[in-house]
N, CA, C, O and CB atoms as a CASP TS submission, in Angstrom:
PFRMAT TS
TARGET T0000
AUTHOR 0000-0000-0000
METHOD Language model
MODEL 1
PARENT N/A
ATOM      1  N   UNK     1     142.452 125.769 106.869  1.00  0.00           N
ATOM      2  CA  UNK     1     141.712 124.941 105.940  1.00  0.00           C
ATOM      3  C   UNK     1     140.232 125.252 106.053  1.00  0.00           C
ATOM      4  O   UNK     1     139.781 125.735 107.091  1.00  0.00           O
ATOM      5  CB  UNK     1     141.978 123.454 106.199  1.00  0.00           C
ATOM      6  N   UNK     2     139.438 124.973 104.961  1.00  0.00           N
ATOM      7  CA  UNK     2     137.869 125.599 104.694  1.00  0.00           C
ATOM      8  C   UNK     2     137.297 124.201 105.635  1.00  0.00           C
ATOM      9  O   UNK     2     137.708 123.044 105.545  1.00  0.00           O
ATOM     10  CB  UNK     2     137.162 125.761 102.548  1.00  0.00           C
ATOM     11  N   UNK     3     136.362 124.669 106.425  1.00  0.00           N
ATOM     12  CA  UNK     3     135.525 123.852 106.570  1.00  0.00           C
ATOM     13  C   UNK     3     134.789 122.737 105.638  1.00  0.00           C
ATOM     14  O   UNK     3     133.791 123.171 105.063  1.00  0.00           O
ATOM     15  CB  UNK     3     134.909 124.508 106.963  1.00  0.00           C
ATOM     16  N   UNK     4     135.051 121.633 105.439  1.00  0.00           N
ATOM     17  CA  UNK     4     134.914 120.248 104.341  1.00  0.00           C
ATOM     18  C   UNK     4     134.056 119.115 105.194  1.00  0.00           C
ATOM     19  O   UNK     4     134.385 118.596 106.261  1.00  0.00           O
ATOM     20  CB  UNK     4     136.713 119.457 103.858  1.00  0.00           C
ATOM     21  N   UNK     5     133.065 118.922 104.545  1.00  0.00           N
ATOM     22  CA  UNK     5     132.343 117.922 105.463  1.00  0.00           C
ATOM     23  C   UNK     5     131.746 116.705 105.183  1.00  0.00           C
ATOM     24  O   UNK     5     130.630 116.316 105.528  1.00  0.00           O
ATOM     25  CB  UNK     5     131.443 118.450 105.971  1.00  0.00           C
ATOM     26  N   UNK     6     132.430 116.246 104.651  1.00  0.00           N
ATOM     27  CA  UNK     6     132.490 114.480 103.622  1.00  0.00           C
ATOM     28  C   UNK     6     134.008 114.325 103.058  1.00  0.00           C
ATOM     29  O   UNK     6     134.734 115.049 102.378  1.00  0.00           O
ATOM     30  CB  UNK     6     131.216 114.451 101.785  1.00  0.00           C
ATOM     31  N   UNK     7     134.110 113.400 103.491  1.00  0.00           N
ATOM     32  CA  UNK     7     135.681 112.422 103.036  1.00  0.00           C
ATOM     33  C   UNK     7     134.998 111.092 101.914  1.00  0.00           C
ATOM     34  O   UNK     7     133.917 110.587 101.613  1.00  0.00           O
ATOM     35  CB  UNK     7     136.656 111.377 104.992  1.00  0.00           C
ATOM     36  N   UNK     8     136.507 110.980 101.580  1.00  0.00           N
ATOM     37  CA  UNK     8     136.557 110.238 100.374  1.00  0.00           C
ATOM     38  C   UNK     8     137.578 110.052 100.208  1.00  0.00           C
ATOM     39  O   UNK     8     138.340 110.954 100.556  1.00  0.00           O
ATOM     40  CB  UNK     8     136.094 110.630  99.342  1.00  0.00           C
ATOM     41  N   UNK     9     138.211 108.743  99.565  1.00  0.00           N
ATOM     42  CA  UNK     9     139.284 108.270  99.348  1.00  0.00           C
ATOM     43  C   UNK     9     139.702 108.738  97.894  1.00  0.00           C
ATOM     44  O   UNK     9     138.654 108.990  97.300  1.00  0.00           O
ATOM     45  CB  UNK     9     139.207 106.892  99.603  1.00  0.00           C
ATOM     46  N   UNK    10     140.685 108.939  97.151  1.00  0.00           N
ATOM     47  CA  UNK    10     141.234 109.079  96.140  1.00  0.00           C
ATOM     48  C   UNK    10     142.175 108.655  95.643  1.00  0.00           C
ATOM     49  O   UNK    10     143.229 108.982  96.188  1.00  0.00           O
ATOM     50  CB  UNK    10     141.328 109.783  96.048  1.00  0.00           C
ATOM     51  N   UNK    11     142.274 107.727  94.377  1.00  0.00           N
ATOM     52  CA  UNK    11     143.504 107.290  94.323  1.00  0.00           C
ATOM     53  C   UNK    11     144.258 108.139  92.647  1.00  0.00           C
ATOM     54  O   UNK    11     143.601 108.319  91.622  1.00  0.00           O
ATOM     55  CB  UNK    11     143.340 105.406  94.396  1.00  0.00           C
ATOM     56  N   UNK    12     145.784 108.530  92.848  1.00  0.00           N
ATOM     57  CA  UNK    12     145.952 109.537  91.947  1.00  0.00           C
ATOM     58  C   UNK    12     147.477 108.612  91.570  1.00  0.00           C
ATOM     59  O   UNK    12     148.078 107.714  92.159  1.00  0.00           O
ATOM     60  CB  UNK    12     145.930 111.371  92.625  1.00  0.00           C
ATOM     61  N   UNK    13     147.697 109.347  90.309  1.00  0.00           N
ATOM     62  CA  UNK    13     149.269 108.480  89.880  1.00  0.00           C
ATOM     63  C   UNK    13     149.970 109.009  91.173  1.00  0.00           C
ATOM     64  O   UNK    13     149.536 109.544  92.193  1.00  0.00           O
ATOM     65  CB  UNK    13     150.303 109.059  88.099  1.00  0.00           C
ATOM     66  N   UNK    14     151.400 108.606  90.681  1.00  0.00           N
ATOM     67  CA  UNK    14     152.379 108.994  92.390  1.00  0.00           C
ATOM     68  C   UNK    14     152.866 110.487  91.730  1.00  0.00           C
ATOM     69  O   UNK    14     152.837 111.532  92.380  1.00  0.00           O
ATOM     70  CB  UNK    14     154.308 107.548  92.975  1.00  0.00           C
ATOM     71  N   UNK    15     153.310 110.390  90.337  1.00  0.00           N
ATOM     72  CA  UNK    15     153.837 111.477  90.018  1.00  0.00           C
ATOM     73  C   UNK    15     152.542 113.260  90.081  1.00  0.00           C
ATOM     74  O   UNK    15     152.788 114.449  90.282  1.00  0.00           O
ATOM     75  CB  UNK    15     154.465 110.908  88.435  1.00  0.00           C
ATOM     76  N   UNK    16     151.567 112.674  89.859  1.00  0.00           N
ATOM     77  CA  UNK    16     150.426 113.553  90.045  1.00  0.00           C
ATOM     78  C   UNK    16     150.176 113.943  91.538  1.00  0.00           C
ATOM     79  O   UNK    16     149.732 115.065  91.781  1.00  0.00           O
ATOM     80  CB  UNK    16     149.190 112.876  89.476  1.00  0.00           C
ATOM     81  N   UNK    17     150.413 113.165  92.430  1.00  0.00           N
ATOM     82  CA  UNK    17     150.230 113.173  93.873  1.00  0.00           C
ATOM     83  C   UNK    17     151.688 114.159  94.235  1.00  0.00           C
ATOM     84  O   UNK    17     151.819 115.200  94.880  1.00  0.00           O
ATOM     85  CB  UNK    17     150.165 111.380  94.609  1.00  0.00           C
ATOM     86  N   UNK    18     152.352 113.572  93.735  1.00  0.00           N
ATOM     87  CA  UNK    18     153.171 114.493  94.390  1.00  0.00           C
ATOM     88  C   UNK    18     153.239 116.159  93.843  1.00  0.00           C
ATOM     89  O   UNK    18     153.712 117.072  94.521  1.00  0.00           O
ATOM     90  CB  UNK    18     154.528 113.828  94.298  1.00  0.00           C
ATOM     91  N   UNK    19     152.792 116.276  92.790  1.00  0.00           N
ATOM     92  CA  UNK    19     152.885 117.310  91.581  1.00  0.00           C
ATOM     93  C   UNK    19     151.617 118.398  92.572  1.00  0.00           C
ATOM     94  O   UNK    19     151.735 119.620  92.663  1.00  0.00           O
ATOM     95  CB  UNK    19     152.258 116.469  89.536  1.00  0.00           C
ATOM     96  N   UNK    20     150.653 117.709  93.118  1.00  0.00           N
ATOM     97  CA  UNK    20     149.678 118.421  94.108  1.00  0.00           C
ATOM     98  C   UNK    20     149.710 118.358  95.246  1.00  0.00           C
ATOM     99  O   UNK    20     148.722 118.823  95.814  1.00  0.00           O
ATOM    100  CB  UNK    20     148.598 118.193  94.033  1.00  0.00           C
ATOM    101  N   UNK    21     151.083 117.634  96.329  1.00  0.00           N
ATOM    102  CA  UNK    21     151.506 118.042  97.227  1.00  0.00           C
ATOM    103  C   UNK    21     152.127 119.670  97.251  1.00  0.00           C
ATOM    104  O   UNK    21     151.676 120.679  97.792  1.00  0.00           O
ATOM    105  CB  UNK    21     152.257 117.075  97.470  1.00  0.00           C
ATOM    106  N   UNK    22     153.391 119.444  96.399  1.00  0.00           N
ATOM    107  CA  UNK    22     154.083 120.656  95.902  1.00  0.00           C
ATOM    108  C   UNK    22     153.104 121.813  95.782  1.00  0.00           C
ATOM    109  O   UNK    22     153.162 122.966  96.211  1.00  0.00           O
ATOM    110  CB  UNK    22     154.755 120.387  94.528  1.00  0.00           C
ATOM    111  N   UNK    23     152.169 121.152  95.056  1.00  0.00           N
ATOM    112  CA  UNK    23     151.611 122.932  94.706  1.00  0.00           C
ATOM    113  C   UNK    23     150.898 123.348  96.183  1.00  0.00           C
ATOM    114  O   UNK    23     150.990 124.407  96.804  1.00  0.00           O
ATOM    115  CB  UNK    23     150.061 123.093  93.104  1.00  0.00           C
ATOM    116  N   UNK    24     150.087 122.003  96.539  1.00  0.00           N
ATOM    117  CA  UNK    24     149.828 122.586  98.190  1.00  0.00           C
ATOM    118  C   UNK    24     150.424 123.592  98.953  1.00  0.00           C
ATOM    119  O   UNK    24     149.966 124.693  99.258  1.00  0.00           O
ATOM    120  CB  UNK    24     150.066 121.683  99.070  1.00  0.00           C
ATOM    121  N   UNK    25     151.641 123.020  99.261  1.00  0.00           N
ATOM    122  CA  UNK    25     152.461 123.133  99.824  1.00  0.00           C
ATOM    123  C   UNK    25     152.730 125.292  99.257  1.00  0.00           C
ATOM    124  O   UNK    25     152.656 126.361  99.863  1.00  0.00           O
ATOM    125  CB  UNK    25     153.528 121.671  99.434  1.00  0.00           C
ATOM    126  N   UNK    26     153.016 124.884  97.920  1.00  0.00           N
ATOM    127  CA  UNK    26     152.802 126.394  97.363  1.00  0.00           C
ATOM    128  C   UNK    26     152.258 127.284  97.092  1.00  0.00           C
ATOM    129  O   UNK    26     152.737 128.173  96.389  1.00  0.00           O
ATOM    130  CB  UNK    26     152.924 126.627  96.824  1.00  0.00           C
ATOM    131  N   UNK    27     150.640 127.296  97.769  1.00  0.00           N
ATOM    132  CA  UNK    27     149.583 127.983  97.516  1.00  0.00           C
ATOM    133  C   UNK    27     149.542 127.965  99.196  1.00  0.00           C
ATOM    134  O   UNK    27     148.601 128.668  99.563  1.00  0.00           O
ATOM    135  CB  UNK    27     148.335 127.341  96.437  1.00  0.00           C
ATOM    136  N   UNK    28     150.018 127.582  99.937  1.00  0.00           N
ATOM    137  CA  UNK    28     149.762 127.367 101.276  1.00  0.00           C
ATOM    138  C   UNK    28     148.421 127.292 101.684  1.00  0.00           C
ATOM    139  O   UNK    28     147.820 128.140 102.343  1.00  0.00           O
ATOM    140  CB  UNK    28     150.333 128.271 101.972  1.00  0.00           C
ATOM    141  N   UNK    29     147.850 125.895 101.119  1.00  0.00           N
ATOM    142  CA  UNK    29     146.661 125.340 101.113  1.00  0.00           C
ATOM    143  C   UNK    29     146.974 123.523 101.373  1.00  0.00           C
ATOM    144  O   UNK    29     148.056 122.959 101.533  1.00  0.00           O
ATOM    145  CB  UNK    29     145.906 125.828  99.608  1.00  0.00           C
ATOM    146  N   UNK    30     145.622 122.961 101.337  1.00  0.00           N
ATOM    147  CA  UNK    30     145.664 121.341 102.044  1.00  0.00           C
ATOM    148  C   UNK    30     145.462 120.461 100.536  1.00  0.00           C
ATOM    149  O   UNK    30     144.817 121.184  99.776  1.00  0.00           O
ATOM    150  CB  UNK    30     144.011 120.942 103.472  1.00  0.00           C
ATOM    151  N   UNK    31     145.671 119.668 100.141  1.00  0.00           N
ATOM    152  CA  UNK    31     145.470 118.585  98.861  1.00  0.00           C
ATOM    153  C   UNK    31     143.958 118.850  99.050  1.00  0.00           C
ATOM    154  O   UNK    31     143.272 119.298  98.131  1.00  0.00           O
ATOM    155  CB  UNK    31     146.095 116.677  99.017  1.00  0.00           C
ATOM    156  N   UNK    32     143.357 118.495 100.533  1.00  0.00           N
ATOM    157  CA  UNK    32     141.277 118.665 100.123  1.00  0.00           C
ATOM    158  C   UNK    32     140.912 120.270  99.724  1.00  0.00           C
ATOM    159  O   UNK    32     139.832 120.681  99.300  1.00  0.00           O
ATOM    160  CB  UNK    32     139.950 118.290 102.016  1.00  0.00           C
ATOM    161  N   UNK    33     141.635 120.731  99.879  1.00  0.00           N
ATOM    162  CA  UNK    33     141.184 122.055  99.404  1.00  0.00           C
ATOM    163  C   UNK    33     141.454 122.507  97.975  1.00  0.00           C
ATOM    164  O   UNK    33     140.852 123.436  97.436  1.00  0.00           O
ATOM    165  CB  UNK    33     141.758 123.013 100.236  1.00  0.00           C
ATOM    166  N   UNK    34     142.562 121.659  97.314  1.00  0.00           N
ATOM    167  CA  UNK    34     143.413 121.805  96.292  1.00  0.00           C
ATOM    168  C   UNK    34     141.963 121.042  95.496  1.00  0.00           C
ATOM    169  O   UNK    34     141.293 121.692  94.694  1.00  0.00           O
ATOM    170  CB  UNK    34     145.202 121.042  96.396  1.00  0.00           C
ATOM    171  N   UNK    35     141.694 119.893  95.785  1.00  0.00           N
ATOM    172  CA  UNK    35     140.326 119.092  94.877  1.00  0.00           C
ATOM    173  C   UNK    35     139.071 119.595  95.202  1.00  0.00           C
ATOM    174  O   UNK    35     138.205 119.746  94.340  1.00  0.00           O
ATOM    175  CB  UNK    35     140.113 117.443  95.171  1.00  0.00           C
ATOM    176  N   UNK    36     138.939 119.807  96.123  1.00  0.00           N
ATOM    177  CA  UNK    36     137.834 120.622  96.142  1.00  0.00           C
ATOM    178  C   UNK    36     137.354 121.687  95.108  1.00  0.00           C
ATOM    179  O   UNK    36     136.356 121.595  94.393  1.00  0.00           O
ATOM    180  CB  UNK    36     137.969 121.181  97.169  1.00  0.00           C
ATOM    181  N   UNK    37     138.348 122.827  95.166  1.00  0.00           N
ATOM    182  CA  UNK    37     138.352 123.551  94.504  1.00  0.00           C
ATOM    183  C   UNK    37     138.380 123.142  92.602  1.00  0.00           C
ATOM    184  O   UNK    37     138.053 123.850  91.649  1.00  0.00           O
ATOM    185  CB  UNK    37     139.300 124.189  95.169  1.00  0.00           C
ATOM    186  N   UNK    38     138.789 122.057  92.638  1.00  0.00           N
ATOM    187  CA  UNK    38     139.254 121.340  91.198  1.00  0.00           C
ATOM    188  C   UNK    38     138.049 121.064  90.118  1.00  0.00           C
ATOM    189  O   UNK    38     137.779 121.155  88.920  1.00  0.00           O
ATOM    190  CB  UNK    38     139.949 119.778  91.542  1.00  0.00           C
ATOM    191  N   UNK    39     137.397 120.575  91.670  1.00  0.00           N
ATOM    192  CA  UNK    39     136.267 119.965  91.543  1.00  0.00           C
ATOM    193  C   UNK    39     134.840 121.226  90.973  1.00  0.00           C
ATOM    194  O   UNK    39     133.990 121.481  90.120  1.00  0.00           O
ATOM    195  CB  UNK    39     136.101 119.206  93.115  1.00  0.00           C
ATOM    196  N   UNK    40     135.374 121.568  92.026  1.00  0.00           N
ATOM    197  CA  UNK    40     134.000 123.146  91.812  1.00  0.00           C
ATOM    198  C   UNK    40     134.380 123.718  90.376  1.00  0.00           C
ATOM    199  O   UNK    40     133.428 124.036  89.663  1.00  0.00           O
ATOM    200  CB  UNK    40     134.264 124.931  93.274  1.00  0.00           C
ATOM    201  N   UNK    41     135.555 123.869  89.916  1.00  0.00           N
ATOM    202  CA  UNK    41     135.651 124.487  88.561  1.00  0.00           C
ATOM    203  C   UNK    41     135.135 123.269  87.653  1.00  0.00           C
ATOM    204  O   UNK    41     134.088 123.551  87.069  1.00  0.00           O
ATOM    205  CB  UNK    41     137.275 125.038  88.164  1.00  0.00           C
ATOM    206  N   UNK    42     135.577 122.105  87.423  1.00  0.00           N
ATOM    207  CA  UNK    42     134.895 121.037  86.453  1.00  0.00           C
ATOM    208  C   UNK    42     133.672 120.914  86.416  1.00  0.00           C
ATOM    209  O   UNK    42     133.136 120.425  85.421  1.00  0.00           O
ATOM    210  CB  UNK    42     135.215 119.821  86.634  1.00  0.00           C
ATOM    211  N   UNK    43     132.711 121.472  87.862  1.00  0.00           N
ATOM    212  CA  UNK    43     131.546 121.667  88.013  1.00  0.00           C
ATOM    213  C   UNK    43     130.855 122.697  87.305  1.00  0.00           C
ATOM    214  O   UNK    43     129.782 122.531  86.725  1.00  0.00           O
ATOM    215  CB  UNK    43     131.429 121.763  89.102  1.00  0.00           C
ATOM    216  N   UNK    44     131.486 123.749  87.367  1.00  0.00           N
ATOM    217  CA  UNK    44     130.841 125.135  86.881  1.00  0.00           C
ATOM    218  C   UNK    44     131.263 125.198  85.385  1.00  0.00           C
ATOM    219  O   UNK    44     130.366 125.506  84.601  1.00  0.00           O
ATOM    220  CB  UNK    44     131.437 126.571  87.778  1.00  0.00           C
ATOM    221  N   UNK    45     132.283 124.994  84.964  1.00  0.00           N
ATOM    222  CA  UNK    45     132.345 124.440  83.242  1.00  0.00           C
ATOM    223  C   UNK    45     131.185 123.795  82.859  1.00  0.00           C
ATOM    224  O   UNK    45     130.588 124.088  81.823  1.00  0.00           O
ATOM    225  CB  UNK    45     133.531 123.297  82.868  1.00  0.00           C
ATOM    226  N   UNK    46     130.756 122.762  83.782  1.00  0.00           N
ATOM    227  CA  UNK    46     129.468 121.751  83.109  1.00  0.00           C
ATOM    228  C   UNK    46     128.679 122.703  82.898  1.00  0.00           C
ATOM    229  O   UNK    46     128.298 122.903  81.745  1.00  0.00           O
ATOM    230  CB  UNK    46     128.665 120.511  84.020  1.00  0.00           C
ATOM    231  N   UNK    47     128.209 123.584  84.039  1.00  0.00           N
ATOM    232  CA  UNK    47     127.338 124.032  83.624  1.00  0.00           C
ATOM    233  C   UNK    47     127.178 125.494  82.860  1.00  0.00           C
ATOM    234  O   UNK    47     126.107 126.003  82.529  1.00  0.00           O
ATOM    235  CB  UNK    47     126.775 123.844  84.501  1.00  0.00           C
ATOM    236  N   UNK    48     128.496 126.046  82.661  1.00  0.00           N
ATOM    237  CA  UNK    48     128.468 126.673  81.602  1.00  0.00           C
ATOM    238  C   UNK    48     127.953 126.163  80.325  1.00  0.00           C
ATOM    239  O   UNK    48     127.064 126.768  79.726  1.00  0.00           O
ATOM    240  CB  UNK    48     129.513 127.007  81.494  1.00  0.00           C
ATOM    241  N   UNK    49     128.522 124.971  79.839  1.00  0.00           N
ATOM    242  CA  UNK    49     128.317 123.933  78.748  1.00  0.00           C
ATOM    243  C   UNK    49     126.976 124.326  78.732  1.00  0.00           C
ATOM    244  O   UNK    49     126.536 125.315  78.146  1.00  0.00           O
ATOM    245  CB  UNK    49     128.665 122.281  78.995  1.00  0.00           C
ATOM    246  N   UNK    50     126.122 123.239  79.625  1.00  0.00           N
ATOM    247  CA  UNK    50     124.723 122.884  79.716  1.00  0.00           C
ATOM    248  C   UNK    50     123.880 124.421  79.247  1.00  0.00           C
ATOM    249  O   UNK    50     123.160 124.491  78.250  1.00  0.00           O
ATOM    250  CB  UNK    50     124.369 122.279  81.448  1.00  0.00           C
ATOM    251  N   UNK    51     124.148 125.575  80.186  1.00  0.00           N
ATOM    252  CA  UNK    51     123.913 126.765  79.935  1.00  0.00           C
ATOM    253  C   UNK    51     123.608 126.995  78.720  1.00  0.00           C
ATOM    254  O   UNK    51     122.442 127.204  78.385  1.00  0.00           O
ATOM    255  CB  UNK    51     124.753 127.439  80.270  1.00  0.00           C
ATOM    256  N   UNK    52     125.008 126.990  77.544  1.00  0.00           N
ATOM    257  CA  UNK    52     125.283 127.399  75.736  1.00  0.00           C
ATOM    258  C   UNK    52     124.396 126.549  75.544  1.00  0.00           C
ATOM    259  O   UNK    52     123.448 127.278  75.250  1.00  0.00           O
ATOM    260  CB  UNK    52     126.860 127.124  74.736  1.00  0.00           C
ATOM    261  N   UNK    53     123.774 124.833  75.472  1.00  0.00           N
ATOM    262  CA  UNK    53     123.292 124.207  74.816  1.00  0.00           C
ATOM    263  C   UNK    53     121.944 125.147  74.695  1.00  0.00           C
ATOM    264  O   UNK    53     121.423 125.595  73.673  1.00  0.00           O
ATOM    265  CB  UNK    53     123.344 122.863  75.264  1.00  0.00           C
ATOM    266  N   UNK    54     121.581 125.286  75.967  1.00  0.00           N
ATOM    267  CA  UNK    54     120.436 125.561  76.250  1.00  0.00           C
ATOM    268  C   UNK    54     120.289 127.113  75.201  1.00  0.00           C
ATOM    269  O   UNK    54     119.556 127.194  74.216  1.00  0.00           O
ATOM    270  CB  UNK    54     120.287 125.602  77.989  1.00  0.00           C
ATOM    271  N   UNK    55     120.983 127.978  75.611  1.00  0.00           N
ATOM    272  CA  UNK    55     120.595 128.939  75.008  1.00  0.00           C
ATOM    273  C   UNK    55     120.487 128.927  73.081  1.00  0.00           C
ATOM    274  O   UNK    55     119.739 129.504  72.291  1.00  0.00           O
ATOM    275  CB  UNK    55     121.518 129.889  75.645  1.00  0.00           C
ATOM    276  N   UNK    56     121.828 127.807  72.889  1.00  0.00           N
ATOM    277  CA  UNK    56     121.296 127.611  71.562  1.00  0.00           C
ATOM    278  C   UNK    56     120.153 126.294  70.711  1.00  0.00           C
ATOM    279  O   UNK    56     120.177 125.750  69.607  1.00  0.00           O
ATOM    280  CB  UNK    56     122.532 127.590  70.991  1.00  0.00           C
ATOM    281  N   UNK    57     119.383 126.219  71.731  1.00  0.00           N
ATOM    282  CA  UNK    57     118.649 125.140  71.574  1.00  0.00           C
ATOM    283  C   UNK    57     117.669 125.285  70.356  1.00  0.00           C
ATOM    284  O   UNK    57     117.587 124.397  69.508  1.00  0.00           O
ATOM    285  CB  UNK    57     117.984 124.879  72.822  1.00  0.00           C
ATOM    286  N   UNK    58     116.966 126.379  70.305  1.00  0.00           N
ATOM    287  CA  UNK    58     116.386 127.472  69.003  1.00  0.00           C
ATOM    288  C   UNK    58     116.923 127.423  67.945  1.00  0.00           C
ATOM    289  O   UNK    58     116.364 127.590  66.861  1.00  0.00           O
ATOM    290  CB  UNK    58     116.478 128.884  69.161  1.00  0.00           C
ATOM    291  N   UNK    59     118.225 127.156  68.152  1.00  0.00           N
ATOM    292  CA  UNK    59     119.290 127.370  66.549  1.00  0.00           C
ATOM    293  C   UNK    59     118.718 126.376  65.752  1.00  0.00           C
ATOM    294  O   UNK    59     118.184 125.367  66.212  1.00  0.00           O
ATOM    295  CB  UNK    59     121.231 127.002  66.615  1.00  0.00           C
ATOM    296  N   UNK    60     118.849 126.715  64.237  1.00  0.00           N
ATOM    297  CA  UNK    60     118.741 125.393  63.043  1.00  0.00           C
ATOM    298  C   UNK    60     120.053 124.253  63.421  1.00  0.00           C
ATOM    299  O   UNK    60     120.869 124.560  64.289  1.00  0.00           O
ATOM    300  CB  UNK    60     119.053 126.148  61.079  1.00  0.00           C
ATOM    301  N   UNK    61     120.118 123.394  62.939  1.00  0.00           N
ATOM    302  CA  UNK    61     121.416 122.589  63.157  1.00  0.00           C
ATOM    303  C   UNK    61     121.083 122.380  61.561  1.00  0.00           C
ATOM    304  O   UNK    61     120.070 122.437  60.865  1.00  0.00           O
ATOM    305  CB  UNK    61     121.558 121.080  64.458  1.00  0.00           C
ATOM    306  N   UNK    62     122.964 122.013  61.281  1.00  0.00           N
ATOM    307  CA  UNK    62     122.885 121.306  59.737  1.00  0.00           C
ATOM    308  C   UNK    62     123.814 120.035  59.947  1.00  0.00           C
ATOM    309  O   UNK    62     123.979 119.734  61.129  1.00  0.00           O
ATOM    310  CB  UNK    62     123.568 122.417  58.305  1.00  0.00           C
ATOM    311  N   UNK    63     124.264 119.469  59.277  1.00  0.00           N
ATOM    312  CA  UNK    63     124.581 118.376  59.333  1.00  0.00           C
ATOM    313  C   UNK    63     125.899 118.277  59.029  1.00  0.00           C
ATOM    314  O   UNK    63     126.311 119.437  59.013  1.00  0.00           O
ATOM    315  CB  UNK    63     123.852 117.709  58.706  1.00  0.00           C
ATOM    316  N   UNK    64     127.060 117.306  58.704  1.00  0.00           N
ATOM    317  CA  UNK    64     128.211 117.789  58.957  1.00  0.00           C
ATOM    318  C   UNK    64     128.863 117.940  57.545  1.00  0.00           C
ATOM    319  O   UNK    64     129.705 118.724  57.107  1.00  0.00           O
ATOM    320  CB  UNK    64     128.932 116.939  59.946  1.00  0.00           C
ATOM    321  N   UNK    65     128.108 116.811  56.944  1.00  0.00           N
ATOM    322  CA  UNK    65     128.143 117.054  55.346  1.00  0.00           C
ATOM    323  C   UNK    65     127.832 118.092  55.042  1.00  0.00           C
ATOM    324  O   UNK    65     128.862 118.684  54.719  1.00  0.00           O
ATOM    325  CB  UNK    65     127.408 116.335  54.537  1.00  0.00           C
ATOM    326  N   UNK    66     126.508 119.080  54.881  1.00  0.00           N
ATOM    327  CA  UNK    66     126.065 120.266  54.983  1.00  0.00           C
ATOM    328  C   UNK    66     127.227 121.040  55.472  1.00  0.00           C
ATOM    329  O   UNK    66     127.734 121.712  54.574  1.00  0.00           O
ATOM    330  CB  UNK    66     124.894 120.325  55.779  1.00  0.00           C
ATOM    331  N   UNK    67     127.655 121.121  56.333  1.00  0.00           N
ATOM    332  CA  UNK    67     128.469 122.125  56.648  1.00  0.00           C
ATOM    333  C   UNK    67     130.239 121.729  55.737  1.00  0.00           C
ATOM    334  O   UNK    67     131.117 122.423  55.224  1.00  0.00           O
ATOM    335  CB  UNK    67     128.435 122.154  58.542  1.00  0.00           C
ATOM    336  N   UNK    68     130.135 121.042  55.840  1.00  0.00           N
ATOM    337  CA  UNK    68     131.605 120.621  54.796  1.00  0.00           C
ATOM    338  C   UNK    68     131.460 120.974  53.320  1.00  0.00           C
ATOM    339  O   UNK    68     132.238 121.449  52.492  1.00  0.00           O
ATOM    340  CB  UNK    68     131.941 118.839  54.733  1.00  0.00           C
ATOM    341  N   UNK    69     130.192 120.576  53.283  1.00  0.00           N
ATOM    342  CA  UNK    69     129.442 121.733  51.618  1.00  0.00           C
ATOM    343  C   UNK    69     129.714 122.789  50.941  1.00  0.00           C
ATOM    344  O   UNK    69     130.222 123.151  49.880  1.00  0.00           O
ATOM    345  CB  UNK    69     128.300 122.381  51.683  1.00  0.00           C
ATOM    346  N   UNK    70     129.015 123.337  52.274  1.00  0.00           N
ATOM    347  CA  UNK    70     129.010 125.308  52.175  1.00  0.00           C
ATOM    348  C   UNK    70     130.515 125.386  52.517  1.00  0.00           C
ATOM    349  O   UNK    70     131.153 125.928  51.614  1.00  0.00           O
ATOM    350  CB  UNK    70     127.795 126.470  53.662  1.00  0.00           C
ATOM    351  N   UNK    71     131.489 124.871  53.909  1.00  0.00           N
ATOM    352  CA  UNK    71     132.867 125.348  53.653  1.00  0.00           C
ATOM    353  C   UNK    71     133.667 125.419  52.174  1.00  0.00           C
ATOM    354  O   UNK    71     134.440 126.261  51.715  1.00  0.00           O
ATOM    355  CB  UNK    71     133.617 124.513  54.472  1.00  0.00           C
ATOM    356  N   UNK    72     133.258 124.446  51.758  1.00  0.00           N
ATOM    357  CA  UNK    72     133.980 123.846  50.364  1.00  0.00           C
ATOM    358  C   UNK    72     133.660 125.247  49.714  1.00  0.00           C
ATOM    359  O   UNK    72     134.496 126.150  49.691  1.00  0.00           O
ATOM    360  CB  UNK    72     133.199 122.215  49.447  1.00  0.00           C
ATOM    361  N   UNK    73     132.103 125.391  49.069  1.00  0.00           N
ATOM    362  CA  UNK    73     131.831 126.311  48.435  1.00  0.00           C
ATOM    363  C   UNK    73     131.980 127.984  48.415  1.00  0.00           C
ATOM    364  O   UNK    73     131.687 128.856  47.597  1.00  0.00           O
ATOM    365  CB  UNK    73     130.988 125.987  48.430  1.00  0.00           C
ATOM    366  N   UNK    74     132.748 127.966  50.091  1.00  0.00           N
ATOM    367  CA  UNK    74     132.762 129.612  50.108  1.00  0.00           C
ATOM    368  C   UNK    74     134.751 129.051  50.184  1.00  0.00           C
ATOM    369  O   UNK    74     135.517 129.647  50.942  1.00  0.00           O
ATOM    370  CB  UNK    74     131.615 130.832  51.989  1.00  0.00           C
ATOM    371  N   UNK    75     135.015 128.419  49.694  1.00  0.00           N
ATOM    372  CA  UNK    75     136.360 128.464  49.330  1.00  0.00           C
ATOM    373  C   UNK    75     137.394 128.385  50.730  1.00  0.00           C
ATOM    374  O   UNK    75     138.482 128.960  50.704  1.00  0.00           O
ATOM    375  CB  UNK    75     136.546 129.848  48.455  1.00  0.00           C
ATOM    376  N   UNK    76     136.948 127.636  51.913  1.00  0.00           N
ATOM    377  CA  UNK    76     136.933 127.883  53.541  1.00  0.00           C
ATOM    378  C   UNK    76     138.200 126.564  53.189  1.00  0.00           C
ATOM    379  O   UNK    76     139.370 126.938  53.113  1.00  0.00           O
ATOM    380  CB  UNK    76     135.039 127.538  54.828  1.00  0.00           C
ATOM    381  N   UNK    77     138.015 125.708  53.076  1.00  0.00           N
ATOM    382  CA  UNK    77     138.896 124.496  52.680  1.00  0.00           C
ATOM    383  C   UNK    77     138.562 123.770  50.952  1.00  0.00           C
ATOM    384  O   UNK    77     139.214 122.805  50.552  1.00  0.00           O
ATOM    385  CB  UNK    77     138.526 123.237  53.997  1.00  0.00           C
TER
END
């Protein structure tokens, strides 16, 4: 097991708990390592996200009407 250095309680359905025992068990890894890791990816998505906003922050925005407009008009729906 990775060195982990803060605990925390978690409470998960039973069927989910057990659904990430199993896989534990099948990755031959620990449940804290199983969230841990869970965790670090939901983390790094954010900041992929945050990342795109940022880079398209420059962009025009239109509005949703506006854009339901022009779909209409280039025959899109």
């Amino acid at each position: 097991m990775a060195t982990l250095s803060k605990r925390s309680t978690i409470y998960f359905d039973p069927d989910v708990h057990q659904a990430m025992k199993i896989k534990a068990a099948a990755s031959n890894s620990s449940l804290s390592e199983l969230i841990d890791e869970a965790a670090r990816l939901l983390m790094s998505e954010d900041e992929e996200d945050l990342q795109a906003i940022s880079d398209r922050v420059s962009e025009p925005s239109i509005s949703y009407e506006a854009l339901l407009k022009d779909l209409k008009q280039n025959g899109k729906i």
